[in-house]
N, C-alpha and C positions, 0 to 999 in steps of 0.2 A: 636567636639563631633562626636560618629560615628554614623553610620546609624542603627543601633541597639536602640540608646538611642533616637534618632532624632521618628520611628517608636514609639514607645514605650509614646515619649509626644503626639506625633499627635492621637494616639489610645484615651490617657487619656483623650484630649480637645474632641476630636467627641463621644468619649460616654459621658462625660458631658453632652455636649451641645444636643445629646442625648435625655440623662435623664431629664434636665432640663427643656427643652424648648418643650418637647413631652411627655415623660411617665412620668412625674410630674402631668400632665393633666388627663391625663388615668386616670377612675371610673370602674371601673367592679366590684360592688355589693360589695365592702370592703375586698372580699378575694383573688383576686387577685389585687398583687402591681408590676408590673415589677421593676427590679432594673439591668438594663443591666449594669448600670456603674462596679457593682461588676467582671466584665469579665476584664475589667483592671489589679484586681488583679491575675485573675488566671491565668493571659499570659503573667506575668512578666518572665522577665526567670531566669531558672532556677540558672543558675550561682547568682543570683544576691543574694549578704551577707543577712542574717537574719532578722537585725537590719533594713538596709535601708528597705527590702521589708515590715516591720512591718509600718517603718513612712510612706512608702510610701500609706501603706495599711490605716492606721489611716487620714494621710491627705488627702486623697479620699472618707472617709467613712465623714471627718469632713465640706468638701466642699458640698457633699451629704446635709447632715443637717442643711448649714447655710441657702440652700437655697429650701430645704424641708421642714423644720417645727424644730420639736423639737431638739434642738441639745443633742450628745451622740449616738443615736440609729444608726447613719449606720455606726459612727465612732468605736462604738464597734462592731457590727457585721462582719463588715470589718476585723480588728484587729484580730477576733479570727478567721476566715476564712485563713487571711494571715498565723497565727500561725499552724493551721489545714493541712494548702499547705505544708507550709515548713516540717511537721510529713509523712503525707501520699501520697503527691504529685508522687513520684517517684514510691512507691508502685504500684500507681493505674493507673497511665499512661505507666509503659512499665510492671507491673505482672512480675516484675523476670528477666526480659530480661536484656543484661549487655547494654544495649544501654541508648544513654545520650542522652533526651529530652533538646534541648536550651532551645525555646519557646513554651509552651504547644499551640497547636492548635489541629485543625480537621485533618490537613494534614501532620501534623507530628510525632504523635503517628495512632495505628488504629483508627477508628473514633468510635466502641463499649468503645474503654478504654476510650476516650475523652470525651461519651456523661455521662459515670459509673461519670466521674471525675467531670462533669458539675452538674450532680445530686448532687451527693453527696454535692460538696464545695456548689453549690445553697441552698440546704435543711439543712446547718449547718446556714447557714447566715440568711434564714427567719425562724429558728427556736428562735436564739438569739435575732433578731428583734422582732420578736411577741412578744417570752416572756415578753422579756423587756416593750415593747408598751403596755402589757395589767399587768404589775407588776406584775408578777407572776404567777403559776399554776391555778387560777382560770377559769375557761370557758377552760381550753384544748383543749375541741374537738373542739373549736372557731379556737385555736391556732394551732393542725393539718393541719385542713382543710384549714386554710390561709397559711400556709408553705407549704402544698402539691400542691394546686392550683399555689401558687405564684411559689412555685420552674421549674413548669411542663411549666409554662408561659414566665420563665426568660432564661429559657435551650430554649426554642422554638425561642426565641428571638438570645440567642446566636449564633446559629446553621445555623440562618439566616444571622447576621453579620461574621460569619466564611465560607460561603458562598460567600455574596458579597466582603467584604473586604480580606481574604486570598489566597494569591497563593498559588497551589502544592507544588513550588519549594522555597518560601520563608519559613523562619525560627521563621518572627517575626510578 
């Protein structure tokens, strides 16, 4: 396998383990949830076919849930995130530019389009989550304010591991 794919599982097992073994724990008053694992799917790269980034994006969201609580909810939120990536990805990390982003990171687009790109996929993800989680449009501004909080918490989080864990001169 190459070093590209090899990157890419060690990324998925440390934000698991992450998620599970740390921000699983995390309370902050029920409106903020981190869910850093979701940065997996956004730093998949870009080359990578449709199909596999979708399972890949579903059995991420389905490991999330088996060992989160309710299963479904970060399987779906995942899935449509990944769906989401593969529509507006390229739009929103290079704005027109004829340049070809591998692996989206901090250091390989500007880091404005990177943080626009982190918002956004974050706040598509805790919105599908919440919905879901509270069945529907009832309590909304419940459901804003925990996808606004959570998104601004999960991007904060990101930003930190694209920090510590990313090179300048790496791609993945």
């Amino acid at each position: 396998m190459n070093k590209l794919v090899w990157r890419n599982i060690g990324r998925f097992v440390l934000l698991m383990l992450v998620q599970m073994l740390v921000l699983n724990h995390v309370y902050m008053g029920g409106y903020i949830v981190p869910m850093l694992y979701v940065l997996f799917v956004l730093m998949l790269p870009t080359s990578m076919g449709k199909v596999p980034m979708l399972l890949a994006a579903f059995g991420s969201g389905l490991l999330a849930d088996v060992m989160a609580g309710p299963l479904g909810f970060n399987a779906l939120a995942c899935t449509v995130v990944a769906m989401c990536r593969v529509m507006f990805a390229d739009r929103i990390l290079t704005r027109g530019d004829d340049t070809v982003v591998a692996v989206p990171s901090l250091h390989s687009v500007a880091p404005l389009y990177f943080v626009s790109y982190l918002l956004l996929m974050f706040g598509i993800f805790y919105l599908v989550f919440f919905t879901v989680e509270m069945f529907g449009f009832r309590g909304f501004g419940d459901v804003l304010l925990a996808t606004l909080a959570s998104t601004l918490a999960s991007t904060a989080l990101a930003l930190v591991y694209q920090f510590i864990f990313t090179r300048k001169e790496a791609t993945a």
